[in-house]
N, C-alpha and C positions, 0 to 999 in steps of 0.2 A: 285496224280494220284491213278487210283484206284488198290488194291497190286493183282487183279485178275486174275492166271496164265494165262488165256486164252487170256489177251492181245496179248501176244509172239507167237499166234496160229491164226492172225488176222493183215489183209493183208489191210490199206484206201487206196482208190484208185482216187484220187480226179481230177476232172475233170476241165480246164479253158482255156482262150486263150489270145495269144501274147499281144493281146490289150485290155484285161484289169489285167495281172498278177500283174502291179506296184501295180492296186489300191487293190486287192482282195485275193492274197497272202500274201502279210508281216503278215496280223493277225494271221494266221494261225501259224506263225514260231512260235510268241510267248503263242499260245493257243493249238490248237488242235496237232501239233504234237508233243509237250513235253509230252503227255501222250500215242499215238502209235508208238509203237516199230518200227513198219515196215510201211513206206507210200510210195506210187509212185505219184508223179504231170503230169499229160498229158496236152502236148498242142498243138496247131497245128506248132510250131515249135518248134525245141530242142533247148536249150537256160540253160546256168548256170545263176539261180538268185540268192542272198545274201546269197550265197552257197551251196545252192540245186541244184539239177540235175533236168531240166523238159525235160520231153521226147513228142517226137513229135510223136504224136499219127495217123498223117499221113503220118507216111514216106513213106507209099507204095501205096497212093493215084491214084498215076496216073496210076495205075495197072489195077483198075478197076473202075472210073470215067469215062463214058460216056461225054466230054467236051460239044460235041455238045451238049447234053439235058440238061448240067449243066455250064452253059457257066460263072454264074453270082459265081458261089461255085469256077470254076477252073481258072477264074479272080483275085479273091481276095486271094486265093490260093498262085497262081504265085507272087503277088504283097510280101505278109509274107515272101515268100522264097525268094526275091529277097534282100527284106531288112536284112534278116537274116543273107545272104551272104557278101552283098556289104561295110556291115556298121560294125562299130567296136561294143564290147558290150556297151561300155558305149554312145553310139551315136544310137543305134537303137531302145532303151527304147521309146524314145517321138516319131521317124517315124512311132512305132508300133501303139502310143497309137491317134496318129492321121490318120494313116490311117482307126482306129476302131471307132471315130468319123464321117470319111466319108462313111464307110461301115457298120452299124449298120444292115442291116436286110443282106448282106453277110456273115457275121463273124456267123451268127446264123442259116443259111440255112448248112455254110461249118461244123456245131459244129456235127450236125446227124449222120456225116460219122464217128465218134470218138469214140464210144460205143464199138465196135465189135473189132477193132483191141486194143481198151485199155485191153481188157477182155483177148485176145491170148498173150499181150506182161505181161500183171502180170503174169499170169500163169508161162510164161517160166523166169520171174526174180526170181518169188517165188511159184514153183511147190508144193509147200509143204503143205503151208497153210491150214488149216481150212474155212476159212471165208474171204471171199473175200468184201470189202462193198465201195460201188462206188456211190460218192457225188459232189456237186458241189460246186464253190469256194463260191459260197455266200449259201451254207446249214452248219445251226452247229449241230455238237452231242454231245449226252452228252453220254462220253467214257463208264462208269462205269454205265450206265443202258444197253448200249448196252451186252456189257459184261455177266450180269447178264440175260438177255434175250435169248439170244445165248446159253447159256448152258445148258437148257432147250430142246435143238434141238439133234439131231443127223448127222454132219457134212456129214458120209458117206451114205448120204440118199439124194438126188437131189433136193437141197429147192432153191427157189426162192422167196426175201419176199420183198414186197415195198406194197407203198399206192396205191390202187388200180386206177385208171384211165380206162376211155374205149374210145376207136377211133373205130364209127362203132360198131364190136359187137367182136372187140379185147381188152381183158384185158392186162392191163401192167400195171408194178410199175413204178412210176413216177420218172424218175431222176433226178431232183432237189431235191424233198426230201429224196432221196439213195434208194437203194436198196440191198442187201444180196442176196451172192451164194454161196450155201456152196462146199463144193470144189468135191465133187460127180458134180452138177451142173455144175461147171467151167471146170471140166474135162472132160464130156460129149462133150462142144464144140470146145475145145482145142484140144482132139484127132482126130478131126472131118479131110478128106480127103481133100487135096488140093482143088478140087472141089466145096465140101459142105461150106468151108470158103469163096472162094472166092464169090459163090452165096450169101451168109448172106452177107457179108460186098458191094455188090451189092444194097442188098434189102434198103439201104440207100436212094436209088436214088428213090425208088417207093413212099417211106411213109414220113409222116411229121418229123420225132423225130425219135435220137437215140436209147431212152431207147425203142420204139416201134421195130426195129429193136430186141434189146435183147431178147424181148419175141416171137416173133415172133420165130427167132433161137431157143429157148429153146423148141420152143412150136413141132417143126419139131421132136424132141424127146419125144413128150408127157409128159415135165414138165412142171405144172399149177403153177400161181403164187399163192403164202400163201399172203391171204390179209393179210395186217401188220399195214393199217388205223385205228384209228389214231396214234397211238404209230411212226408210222413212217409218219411224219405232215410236209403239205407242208407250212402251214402257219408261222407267227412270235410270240411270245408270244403275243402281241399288238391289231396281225389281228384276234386270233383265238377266235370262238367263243365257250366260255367256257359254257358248260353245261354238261346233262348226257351221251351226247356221247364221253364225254373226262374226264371228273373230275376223275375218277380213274384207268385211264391209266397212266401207265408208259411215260415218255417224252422221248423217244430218239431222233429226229431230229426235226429240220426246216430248214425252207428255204424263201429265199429272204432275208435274214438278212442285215442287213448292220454290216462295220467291228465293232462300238460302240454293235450292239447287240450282235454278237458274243465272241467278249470280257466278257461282260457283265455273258451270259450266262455260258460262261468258269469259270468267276470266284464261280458261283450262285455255279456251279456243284463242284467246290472244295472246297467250304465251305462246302457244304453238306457231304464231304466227311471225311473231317476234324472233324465233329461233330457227327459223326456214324451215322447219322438218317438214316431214310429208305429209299430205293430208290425212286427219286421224281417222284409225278405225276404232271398231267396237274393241280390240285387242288393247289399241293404245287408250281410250276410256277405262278397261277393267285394270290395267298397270296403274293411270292416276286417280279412279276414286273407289278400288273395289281392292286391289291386292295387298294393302299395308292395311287394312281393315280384317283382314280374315285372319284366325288364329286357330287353334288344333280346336277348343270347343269356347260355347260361349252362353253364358246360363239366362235365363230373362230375353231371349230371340228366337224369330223365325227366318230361318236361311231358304226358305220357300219350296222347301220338296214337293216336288209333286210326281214325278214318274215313275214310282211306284210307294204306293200309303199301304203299310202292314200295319191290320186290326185286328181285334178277337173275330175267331171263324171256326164253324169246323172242321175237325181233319188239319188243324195248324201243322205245319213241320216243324221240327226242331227249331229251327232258324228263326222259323216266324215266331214261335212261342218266346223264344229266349228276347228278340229283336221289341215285343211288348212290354217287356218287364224290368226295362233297365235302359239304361243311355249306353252302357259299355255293350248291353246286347245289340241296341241298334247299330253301336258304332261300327260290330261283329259281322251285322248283315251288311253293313256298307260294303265292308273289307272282303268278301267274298264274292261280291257283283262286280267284278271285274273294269266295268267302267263307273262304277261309280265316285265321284269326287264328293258327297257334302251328305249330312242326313241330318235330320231332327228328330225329338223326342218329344212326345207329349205326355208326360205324366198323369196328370188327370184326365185325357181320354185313354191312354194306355195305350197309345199312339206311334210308328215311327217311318216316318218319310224316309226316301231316297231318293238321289237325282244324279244322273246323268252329264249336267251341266253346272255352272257354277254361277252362284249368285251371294250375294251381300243380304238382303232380305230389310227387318225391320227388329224395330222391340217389340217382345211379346210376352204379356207373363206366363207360363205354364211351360211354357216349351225350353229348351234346349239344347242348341245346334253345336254340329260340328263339320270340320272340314279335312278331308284327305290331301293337308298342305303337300307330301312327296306326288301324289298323282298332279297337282295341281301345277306345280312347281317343272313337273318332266311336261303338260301338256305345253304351260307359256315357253317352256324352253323349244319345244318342237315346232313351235308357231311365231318364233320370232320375224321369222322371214318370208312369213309367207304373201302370196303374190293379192294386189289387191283386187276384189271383187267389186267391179262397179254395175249395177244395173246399167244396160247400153240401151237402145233404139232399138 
């Protein structure tokens, strides 16, 4: 872990729910919190797992939950607490994990109300902190760039910093891939009058999303969020599309991982640690989990084109007509866009992507992919040294 005293000044605050902590917490024990000091787990019910404390982030729900307008949030609600109560611990595990199979778009409508009251209960377990930084079960970081990042700041100055997102023509940081408040920030709404909290922890009911809700509250104070994209990325190593808008940023997070990727990622970040190099960027992420991955084509994949999708149309051009009807055509259209590195094929729609940037992608049946390893090969070589990009103050 990394020896940087400002871990000890640095509050995770990780966010998940009853029905899915079996699958999405244990990696956590043996990755992400061996290296912070101080974490809290929030759920929507309070429950000891493999001996951690998870604190239920709505215990005071029914305070100010409107049932009638939230009938299907204060449903599933009731159903968590009942199981909580009625069943022993080691019997309420799988009731959890099956009622979160039958209620998939409840469990995620009731998660919104969890933002606001997780934020008032850190504060008063850990008044003290520095840095407060709130994630989800399935977002990893890498400790030791955060760290480094962070000190860079001024704690007692009101920061708000996540990947930026807009609903409308509201800015928020995204919370799946975290967000940072430094403790000016968290204290601003923590001191806030019984009133003004119970209206924030309301405004759940109005808007899509929790972390929406955050800025929103913050914003009633006049603090704007510090764009923090990409450095703080919602994407996977896999999904992201690796070019100049990333290649010399620093990697602090992602999101949607699964627990193999974040293992993974955990171990990448302690090797790197172990060997003093620099702290990693998005460049040194695509060298160790993207570059020994990619080959000239790949059949049964999506390499995730998307900046430009040729389909049947009319008035097609040569290009586009030939780039439908083959893998060697799309490969043809790659090879003529001058910046393009990777494309795909989709056969049964008749289908072919191009992009700009380089990605790893997934399995997919139907499709295709390929990669412009010589373009690929001249850009890492042109970018080995390039200077690092830090989001500053």
């Amino acid at each position: 872990c990394s020896p940087n005293p400002l871990a000890n000044d640095i509050l995770l605050v990780m966010k998940t729910g009853a029905t899915e902590v079996s699958a999405k917490v244990p990696i956590h024990l043996t990755t992400t919190f061996t290296c912070t000091p101080d974490y809290l787990v929030f759920s929507d019910v309070a429950e000891t797992f493999e001996g951690i404390e998870i604190l239920d982030a709505l215990e005071h729900l029914p305070e100010y939950i409107d049932k009638e307008r939230q009938p299907d949030e204060w449903r599933f609600y009731s159903k968590l607490q009942d199981i909580s109560h009625s069943l022993p611990d080691n019997h309420n595990r799988s009731a959890f994990e099956n009622l979160g199979k039958e209620g998939v778009d409840e469990a995620w409508k009731l998660d919104k109300f969890k933002n606001m009251p997780m934020l008032h209960k850190s504060y008063e377990l850990h008044p003290n902190k520095s840095w407060y930084v709130f994630v989800d079960a399935d977002s990893s970081i890498l400790f030791s760039t955060l760290l480094t990042w962070l000190a860079k700041f001024d704690h007692n100055k009101p920061y708000y910093m996540g990947s930026q997102n807009l609903i409308g023509d509201m800015e928020f940081g995204h919370g799946g891939s975290g967000y940072v408040l430094s403790s000016a920030a968290v204290r601003i709404l923590a001191k806030e009058d019984a009133e003004s909290k119970l209206k924030h922890n309301k405004w759940a009911m109005e808007t899509c999303c929790g972390d929406l809700t955050v800025a929103n509250a913050l914003l009633d104070h006049d603090v704007h969020l510090t764009r923090s994209w990409p450095m703080i990325q919602g994407e996977t190593p896999a999904s992201l599309d690796y070019g100049d808008n990333h290649w010399c940023h620093p990697a602090v997070t992602f999101h949607h991982m699964s627990t193999e990727e974040i293992e993974a990622v955990w171990h990448y970040e302690q090797n790197h640690l172990l060997a003093g190099t620099r702290t990693p960027t998005f460049g040194d992420v695509f060298e160790a989990f993207v570059a020994h991955n990619i080959t000239d084509e790949r059949d049964g994949w999506d390499n995730l084109c998307t900046d430009e999708i040729i389909e049947r149309h009319d008035d097609m051009s040569e290009r586009d007509r030939l780039a439908i009807e083959s893998f060697e055509g799309c490969r043809e259209a790659c090879l003529e866009m001058r910046d393009c590195f990777q494309f795909n094929f989709d056969r049964r729609a008749k289908m072919c992507g191009l992009s700009r940037t380089m990605r790893l992608g997934k399995k997919k049946g139907g499709k295709r992919s390929g990669w412009n390893l010589a373009r690929i090969e001249r850009y890492r070589e042109e970018h080995k040294k390039c200077k690092m990009e830090w989001i500053k103050p």
